[in-house]
N, C-alpha and C positions, 0 to 999 in steps of 0.2 A: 276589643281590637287595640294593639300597639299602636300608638302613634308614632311616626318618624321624626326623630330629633337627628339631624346632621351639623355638623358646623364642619365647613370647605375651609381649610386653606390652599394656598397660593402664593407665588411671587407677581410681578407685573409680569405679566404676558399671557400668563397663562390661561387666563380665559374664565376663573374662578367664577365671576358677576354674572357671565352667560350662564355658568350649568349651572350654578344655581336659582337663577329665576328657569331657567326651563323644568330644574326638575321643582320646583316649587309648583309650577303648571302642571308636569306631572302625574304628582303625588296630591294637588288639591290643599295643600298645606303653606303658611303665611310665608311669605319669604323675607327675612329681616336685613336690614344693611345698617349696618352703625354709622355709615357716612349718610345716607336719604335719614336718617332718624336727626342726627346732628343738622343737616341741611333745611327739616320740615321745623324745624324747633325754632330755627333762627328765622324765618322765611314767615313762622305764626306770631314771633314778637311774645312767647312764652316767658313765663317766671324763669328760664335758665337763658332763653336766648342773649342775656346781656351776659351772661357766663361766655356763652361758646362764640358769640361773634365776633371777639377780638381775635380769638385763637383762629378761627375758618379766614379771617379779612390778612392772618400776618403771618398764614399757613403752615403755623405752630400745632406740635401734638396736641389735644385737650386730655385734659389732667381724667388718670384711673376713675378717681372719688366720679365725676361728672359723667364720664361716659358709663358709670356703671348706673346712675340716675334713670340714664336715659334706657337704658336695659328694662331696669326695672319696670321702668313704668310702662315699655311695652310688650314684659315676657308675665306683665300679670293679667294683662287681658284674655278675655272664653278663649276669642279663636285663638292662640298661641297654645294656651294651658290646655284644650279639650281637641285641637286638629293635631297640632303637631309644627314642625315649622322647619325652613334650611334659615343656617345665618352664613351670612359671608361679612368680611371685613372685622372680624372679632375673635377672638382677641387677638390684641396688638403687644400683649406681654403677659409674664408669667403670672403678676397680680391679677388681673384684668380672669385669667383663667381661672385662678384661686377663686376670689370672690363670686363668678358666674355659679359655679360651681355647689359655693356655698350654698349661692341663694336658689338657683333652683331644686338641689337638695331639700331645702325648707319647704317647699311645695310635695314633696315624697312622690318627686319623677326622678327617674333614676337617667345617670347619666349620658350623655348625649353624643352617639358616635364621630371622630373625627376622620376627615378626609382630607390627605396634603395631596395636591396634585402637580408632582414634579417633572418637570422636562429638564432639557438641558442647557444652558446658557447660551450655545449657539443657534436652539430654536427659539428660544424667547428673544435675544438679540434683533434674530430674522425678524420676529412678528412685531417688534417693537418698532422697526426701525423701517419696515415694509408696509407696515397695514395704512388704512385709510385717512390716520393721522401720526404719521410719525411722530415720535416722542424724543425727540431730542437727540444728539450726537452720540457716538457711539463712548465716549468716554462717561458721561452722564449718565447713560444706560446702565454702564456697566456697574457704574458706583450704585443707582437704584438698586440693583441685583444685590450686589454687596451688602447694600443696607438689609433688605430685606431679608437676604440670607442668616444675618448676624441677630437679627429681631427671632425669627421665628425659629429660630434651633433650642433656645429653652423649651417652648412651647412643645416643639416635635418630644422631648425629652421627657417632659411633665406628661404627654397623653401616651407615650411609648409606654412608661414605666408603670400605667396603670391600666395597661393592654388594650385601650378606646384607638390606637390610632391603625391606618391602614393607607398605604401610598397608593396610588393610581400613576400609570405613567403616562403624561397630558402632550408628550411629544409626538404624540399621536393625533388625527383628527378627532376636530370637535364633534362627528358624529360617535366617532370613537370611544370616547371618554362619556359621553351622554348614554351612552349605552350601558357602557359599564357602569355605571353610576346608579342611573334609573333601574338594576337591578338588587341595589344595598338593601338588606331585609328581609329579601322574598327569600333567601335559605332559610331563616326560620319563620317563616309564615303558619308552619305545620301542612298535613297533608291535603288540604282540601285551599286550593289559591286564591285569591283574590282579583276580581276581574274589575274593570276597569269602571264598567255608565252601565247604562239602560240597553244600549247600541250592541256593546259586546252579551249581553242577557239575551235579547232576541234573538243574535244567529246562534247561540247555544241553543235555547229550545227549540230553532228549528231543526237542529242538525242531529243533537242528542235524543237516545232512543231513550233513557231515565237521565232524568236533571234533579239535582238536589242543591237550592240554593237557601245559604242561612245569612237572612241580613241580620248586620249587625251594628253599631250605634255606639261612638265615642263615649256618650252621655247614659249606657244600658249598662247596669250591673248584672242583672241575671244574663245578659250575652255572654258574659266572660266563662259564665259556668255551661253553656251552650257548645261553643265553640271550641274545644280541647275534643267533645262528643264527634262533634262534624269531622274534625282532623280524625279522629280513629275511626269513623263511620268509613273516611274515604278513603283508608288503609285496607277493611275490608274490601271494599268494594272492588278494588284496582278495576280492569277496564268494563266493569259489569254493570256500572252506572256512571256519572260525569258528578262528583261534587263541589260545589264551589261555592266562594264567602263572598258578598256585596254590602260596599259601605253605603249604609242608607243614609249618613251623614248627606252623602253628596248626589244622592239620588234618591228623597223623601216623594218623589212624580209614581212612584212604586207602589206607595202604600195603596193611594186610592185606584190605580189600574188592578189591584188584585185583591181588592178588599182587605187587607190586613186591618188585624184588631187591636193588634198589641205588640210590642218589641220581648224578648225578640221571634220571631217568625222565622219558620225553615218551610220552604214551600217546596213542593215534589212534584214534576212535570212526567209527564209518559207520552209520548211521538208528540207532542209540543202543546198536549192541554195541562192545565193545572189540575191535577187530581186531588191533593189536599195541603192543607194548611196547620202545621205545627205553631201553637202560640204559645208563649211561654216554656219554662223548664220542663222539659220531658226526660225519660229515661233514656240511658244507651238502647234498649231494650225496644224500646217503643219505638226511637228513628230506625234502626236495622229491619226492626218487621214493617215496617209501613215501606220501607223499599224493595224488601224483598218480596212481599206481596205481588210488586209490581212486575218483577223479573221474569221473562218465559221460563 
């Protein structure tokens, strides 16, 4: 299974921190901020906090070298490396891009989609200067905007030119953009989708006349050779069975309700009992006849 790597950007207003913790909820995946990473570092009294808390107390940039410290040491942890992750608030310049880059290159994850999510300045203005805390005068605003604008046009340049980037336009509402958002990836999912929990499982099998479900597991190497199978099983199949992929990462409650023995598992339902249980790597051969068996 792919993991989702996104990095949002944004200007102020635009709502950047929102989509990204929601699609972080989601997607199930860690949601990173380089300002809560800077804020929890100085807050724990850490070997950098006496770095970064001049710079937070005299609301000075903190220096590339530091905030890429702090990167590191939270883009080397399981859950980032083995779920997947959104970041917002990163990077803040072209270095800052370079070196992420670098380094998680060095881990042999391949590069991580970006998202700029633009409106217009006279809806960012509105929201700036309208919402629940106004943000200052409108000349102030305007200059933040400016700023911001002038910061992140490298960046747009540096992820254009090596085809990762992709605009969203966020002058739209925020259920608007959540929408579009929360569907980055699922074009190449291949042909058999990815459903959501346990909740969306159930009314499939009650509704589907054959169910064909292959969980599969961040942490499974033989899923990966599994899953390419399932995508072509359910190119056959079109509407003659329902197939579809479940991340057991995030629903291991699975294994013991259906007795699974081993990852990874493709289970095969007919008018909503479990008929059998595929473990391990099997043949193209073997999933097509064990469904077609079941077909009137």
């Amino acid at each position: 299974m792919e993991s989702k790597q996104l990095i949002l950007l944004g200007p102020p207003g635009v709502g950047a921190k929102t989509q990204a913790m929601t699609l972080s909820e989601r997607w199930r995946v860690p949601y990173v901020s380089v300002g809560e990473l800077i804020r929890a570092e100085v807050n724990k009294g850490s070997d950098l906090s006496g770095e970064l808390k001049p710079c937070v107390e005299a609301g000075e940039r903190v220096s590339d070298a530091l905030v890429m410290k702090l990167m590191r040491r939270r883009f080397e942890q399981p859950d980032v490396v083995l779920e997947g992750w959104v970041l917002d608030g990163f990077p803040r310049s072209l270095s800052q891009a370079q070196l992420f880059d670098e380094f998680w290159a060095g881990f042999g994850q391949s590069a991580a989609e970006v998202i700029y999510l633009k409106a217009t300045t006279g809806v960012l203005m509105n929201r700036l200067m309208t919402g629940p805390n106004p943000d200052g005068s409108i000349t102030a605003i305007r200059h933040r905007l400016q700023q911001y604008q002038a910061m992140v046009e490298p960046l747009l340049d540096y992820y254009e030119q090596r085809s990762r980037l992709k605009t969203i336009n966020a002058s739209r509402s925020v259920a608007e953009v959540t929408n579009e958002l929360s569907q980055m990836g699922n074009e190449n999912a291949g042909a058999a989708r990815f459903i959501r929990d346990e909740a969306e499982l159930d009314v499939l099998v009650e509704q589907e006349s054959i169910l064909v479900v292959d969980c599969v597991a961040s942490w499974c190497g033989p899923c990966k050779l599994v899953t390419p199978l399932i995508d072509r099983l359910a190119e056959e199949m079109g509407d003659r069975a329902s197939v579809v992929k479940l991340d057991f990462d995030h629903n291991r409650q699975v294994s013991k309700r259906f007795g699974l023995k081993g990852m990874p598992s493709v289970m095969i339902f007919k008018e909503g009992e479990l008929m059998t249980t595929l473990t391990g790597v099997k043949s193209y051969e073997m999933y097509s006849f064990m469904v077609k068996s079941l077909l009137p």
